[in-house]
Backbone as a printed PyTorch tensor [residue, N CA C, xyz], in Angstrom:
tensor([[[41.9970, 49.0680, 76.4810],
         [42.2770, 50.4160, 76.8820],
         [42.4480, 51.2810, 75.6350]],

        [[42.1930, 52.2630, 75.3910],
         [42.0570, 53.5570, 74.6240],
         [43.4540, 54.5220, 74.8880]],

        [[44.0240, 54.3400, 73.9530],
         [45.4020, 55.1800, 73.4540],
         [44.6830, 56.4800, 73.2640]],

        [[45.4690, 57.4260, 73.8640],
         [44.8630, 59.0980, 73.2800],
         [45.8870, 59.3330, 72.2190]],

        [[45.3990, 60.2260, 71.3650],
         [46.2310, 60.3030, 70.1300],
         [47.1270, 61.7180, 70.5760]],

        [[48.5260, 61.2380, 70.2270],
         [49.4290, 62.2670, 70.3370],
         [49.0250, 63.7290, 69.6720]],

        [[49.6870, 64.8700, 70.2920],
         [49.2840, 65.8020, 69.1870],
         [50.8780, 66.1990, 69.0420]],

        [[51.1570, 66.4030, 67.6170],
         [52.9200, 67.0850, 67.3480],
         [52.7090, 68.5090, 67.8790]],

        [[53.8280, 68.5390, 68.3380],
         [54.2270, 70.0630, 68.9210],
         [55.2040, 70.5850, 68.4800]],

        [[56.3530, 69.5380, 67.2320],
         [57.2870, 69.9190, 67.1470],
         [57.3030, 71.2110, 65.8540]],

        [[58.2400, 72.3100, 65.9600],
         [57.4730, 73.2110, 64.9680],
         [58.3920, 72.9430, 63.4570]],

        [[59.4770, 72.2560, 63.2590],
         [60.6140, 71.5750, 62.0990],
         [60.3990, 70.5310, 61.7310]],

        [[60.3950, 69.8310, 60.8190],
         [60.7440, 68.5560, 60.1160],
         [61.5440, 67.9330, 60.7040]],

        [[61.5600, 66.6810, 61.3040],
         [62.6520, 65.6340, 62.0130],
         [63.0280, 64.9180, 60.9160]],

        [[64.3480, 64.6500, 60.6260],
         [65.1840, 64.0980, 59.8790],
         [66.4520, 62.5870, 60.5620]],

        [[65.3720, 61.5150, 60.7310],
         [65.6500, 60.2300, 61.4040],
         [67.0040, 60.1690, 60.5330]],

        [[68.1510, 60.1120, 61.8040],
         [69.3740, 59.8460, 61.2450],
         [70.4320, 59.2900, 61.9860]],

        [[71.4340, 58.3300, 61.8680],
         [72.7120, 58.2490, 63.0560],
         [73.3660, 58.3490, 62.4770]],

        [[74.4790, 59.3160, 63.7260],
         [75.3410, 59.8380, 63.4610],
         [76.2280, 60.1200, 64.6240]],

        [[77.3140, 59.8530, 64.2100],
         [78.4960, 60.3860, 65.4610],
         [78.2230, 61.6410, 65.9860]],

        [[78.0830, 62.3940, 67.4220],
         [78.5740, 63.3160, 67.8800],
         [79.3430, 63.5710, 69.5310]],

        [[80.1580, 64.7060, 69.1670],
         [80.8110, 64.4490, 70.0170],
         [80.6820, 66.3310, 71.0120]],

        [[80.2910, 66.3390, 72.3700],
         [80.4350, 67.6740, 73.1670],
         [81.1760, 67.9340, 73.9230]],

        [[81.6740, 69.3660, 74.2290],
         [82.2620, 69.8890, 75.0430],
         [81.9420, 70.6150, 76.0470]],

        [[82.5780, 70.8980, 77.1750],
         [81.7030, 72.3900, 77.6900],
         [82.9530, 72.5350, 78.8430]],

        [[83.3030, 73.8160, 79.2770],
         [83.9060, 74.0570, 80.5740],
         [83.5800, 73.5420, 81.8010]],

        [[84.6260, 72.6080, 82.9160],
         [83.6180, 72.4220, 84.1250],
         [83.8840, 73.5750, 85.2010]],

        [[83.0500, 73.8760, 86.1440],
         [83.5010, 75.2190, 87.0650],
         [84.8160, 75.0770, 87.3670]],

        [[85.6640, 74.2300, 87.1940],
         [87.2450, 74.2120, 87.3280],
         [87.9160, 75.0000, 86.3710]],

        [[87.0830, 74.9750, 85.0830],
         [87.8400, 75.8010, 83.8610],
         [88.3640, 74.7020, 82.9440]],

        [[88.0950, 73.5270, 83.3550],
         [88.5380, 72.1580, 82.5210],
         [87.6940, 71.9460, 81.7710]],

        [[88.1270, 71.4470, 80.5230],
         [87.7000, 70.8050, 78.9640],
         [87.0730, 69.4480, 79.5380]],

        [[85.4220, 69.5870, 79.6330],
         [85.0640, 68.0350, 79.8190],
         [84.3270, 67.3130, 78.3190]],

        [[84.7090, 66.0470, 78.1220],
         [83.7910, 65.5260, 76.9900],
         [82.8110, 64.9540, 77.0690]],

        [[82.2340, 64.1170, 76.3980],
         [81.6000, 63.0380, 76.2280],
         [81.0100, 62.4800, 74.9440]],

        [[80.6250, 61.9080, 74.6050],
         [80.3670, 61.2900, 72.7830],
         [79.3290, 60.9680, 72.6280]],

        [[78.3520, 60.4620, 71.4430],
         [77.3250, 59.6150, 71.3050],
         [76.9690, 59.8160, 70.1950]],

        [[75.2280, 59.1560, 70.0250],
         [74.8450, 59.4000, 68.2890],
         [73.4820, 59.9370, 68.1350]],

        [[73.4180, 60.6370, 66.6770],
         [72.2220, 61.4850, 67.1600],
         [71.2620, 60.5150, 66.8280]],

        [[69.7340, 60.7050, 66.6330],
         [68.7990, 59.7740, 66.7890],
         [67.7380, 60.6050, 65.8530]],

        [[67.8080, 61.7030, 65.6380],
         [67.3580, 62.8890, 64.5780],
         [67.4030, 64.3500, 64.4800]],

        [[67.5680, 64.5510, 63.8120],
         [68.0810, 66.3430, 63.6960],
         [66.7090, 67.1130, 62.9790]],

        [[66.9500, 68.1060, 63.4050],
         [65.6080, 69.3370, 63.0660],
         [66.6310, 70.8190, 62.8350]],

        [[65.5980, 71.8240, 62.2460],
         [66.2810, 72.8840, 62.0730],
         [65.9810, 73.7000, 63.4720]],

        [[65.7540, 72.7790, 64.9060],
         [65.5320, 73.6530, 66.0960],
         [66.2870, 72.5200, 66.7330]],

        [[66.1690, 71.8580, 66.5700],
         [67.2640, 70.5550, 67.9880],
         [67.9840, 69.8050, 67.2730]],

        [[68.7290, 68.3070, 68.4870],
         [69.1690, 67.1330, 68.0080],
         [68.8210, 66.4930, 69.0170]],

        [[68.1390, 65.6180, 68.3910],
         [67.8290, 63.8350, 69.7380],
         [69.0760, 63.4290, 69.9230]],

        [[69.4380, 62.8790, 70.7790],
         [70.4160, 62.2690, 70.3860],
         [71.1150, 61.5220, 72.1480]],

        [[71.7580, 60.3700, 71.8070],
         [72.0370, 59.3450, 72.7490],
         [73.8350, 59.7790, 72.9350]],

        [[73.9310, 59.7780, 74.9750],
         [75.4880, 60.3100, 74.9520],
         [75.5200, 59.2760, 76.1870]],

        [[77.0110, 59.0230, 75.9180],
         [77.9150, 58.0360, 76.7960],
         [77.4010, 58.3880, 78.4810]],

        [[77.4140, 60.1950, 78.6390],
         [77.1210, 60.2280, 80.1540],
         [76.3740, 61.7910, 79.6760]],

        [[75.5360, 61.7690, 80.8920],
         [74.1370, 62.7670, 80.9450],
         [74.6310, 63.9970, 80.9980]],

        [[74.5640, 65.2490, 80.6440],
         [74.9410, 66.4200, 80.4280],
         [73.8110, 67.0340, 81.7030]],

        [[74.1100, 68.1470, 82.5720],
         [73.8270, 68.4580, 83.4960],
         [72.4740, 70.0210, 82.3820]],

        [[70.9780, 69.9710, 82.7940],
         [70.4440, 70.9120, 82.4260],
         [70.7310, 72.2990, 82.3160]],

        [[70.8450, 73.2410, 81.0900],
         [71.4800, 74.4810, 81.1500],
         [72.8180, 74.7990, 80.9590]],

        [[73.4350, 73.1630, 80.7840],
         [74.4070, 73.7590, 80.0860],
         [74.8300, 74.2180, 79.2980]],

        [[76.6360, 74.8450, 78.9810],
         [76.5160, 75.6900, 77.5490],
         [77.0380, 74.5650, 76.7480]],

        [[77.4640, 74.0350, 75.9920],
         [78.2710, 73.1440, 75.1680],
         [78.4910, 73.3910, 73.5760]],

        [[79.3490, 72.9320, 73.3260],
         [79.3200, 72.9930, 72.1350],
         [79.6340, 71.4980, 71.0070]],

        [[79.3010, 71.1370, 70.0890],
         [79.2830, 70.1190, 69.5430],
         [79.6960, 69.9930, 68.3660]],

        [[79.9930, 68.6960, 68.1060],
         [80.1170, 68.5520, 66.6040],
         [79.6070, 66.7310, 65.8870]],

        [[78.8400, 67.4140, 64.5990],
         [78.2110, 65.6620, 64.4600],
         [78.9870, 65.8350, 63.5340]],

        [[79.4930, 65.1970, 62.6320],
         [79.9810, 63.7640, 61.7780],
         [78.9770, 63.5560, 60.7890]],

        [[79.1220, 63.8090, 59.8750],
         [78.5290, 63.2580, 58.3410],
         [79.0950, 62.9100, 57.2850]],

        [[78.3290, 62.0010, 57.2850],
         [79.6030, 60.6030, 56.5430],
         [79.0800, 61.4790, 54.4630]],

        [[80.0570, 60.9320, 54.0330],
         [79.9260, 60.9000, 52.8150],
         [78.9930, 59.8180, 51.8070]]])
């Protein structure tokens, strides 16, 4: 079988990395919800990245990664 060749779409440099991060976001209750994980690569437009439990599409959140020394 014949692989079609990917085409990149991405428009930044991906920078393969792990790293702790951890998000927040309000739930419609007005409650502080979390969850944690690690990123998988960072760009100057996103972060890949792997979390304990699935974040609902559109949410707002806010984050913070961890960079080690």
């Amino acid at each position: 079988m014949d692989e079609v060749p990917k085409i990149e779409r991405r428009k930044a440099l991906r920078v393969a990395t792990v790293l702790p991060i951890c998000f927040e976001w309000y739930s419609p209750e007005s409650e502080i919800r979390h969850t944690r994980g690690s990123t998988k690569d960072i760009s100057r437009f996103g972060i890949y990245c792997y979390l304990e439990n699935p974040l609902s599409p559109g949410l707002h959140v806010d984050f913070d990664v961890v960079f080690r020394r």
